[in-house]
C-alpha positions, 0 to 999 in steps of 0.5 A: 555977448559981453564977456563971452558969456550968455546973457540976461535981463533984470526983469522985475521977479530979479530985481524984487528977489535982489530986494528981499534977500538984502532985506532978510540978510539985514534981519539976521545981521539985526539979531547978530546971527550972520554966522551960525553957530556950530550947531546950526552949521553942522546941521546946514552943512550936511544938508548942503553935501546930501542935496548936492550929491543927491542931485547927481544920484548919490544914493545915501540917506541923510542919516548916512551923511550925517554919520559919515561927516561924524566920522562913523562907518556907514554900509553903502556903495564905495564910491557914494561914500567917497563922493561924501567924503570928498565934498565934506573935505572939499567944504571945509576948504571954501573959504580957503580958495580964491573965488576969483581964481581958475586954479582955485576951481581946478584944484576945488574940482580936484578935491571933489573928483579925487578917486572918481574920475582919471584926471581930477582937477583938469579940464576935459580933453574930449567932446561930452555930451548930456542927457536931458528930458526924455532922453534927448542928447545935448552937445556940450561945448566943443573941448578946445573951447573949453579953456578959453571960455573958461578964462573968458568966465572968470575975466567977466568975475574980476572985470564985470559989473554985475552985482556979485548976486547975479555974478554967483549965479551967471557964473552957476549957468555958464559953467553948467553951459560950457561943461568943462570937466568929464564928470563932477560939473554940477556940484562944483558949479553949485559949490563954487556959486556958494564960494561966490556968494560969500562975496556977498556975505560970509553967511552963505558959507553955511546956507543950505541953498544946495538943499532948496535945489534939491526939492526943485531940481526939475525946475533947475534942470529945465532952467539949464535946458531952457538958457542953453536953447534960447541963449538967455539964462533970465530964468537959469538966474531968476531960479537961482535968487528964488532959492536963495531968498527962500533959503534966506526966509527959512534961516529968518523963520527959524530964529524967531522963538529961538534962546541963545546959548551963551556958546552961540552968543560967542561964536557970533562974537568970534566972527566980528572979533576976530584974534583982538582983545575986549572987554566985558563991555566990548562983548555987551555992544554986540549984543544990546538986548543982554545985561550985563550979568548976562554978558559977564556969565558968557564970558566966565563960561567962554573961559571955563570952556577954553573958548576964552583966554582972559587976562587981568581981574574983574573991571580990569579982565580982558578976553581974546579967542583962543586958537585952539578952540574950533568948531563942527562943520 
């Protein structure tokens, strides 16, 4: 096995579910919608934190979510709301984190498990093992194993080929496999497959893939089962890219129809902008299909808001983002 980790093959349902998510990543990327605006981004965020959770058997509605990221009080089992509160604080910190580093992971599982498990953040020291269908017991790999496979998993991130789509999701299995941590080895595995998406695209930073496995979780379980038994993750990876391309066409669907805000427009423009100075026509190139009344009526509304700063007048006026403005995850 190259690298250590469980093998593979590019079988055709792969490599045309490789295709199509390029070819709706370039859709949005057409339409200027490969960051979503803060709406859509609380939205999918919240979905993500309850399916993730909901597949280890957090008991809270969306609605409890929901009002937990907003910061309200919810009556509910202690520990599944520190579990939210966790993952909330641990996807805000996504794109802090090195997706090619082992600390980063360990500290990622650090945030997720704190107050859950005795040693958050550290890698099990003790054989564990997992309960499949029906009840039947599967052994985890050996404890001391576990450090050395890991690093051998993230030498094949940082050495390895594989197109960083199949990499997210290989990486996604072979963690699952080695269960390295007591507690808390699903949602970091699927919230680090996210941070590695993001490789990818920075679209993946806010697409509910997590909310997809949900629905299909049995399907996922059997995937883990089935390339822990054969050592073959084909379909652990096939699974995976299903569930992104999926989520991807829904992301595709649910533009269609939809009138930006002058806010969305903007937010857009803040993620290709970045800290520099524009111009009125700078902001027009971003999105062709506007006039220039049109672009000049965000921008006027971009300052009122204090998204903008603006300097000089009229023809001369020149615009950057201001620090202070942030937006809802």
């Amino acid at each position: 096995m190259e690298y250590g980790i469980t093998p593979f093959q590019y079988i055709p349902n792969i490599i045309n579910a490789m295709t199509r998510i390029a070819r709706e990543i370039g859709r949005l990327e057409g339409v200027n919608l490969v960051h979503p605006g803060p709406r859509l981004r609380h939205k999918n965020r919240i979905q993500t934190i309850h399916a993730s959770l909901a597949i280890e058997g957090n008991s809270l509605t969306r609605d409890q979510v929901t009002a937990l990221i907003d910061g309200k009080r919810v009556v509910g089992p202690p520990q599944d709301i520190l579990e939210v509160h966790n993952a909330v604080a641990a996807y805000r910190r996504l794109a802090e984190w090195e997706p090619l580093s082992m600390e980063a992971l360990l500290a990622a599982h650090g945030v997720l498990m704190q107050g859950l498990v005795s040693h958050p953040g550290l890698f099990r020291w003790e054989p564990v093992g997992v309960i499949r269908k029906n009840n039947v017991f599967h052994e985890a790999q050996p404890w001391p194993q576990v450090a050395p496979m890991m690093q051998n998993l993230f030498f094949y991130l940082s050495q390895g080929n594989d197109h960083p789509l199949i990499a997210a999701c290989r990486f996604h299995f072979q963690l699952e496999h080695i269960h390295p941590f007591m507690d808390g080895n699903g949602r970091v595995g699927r919230l680090w497959q996210t941070r590695l998406l993001m490789r990818v695209h920075p679209l993946f930073e806010f697409l509910p893939i997590e909310h997809l496995i949900h629905e299909h979780r049995q399907s996922y379980y059997d995937a883990l089962a089935i390339g822990n038994d054969t050592n073959d993750c084909t379909r652990f990876v096939s699974f995976i890219l299903t569930q992104i391309d999926h989520s991807l066409e829904q992301a595709v669907k649910g533009i269609r129809g939809v009138t930006l805000t002058a806010v969305d427009r903007l937010e857009t423009a803040r993620t290709s902008i970045g800290d520099r100075r524009f111009s009125r026509k700078d902001y027009q190139t971003l999105f062709k299909t506007i006039s220039a009344a049109t672009a000049s009526r965000d921008l006027h509304e971009g300052v009122a808001q204090g998204i903008l700063t603006r300097s000089g007048d009229k023809r001369t006026s020149v615009y950057w983002f201001t620090a202070s403005a942030s937006s809802t995850d």
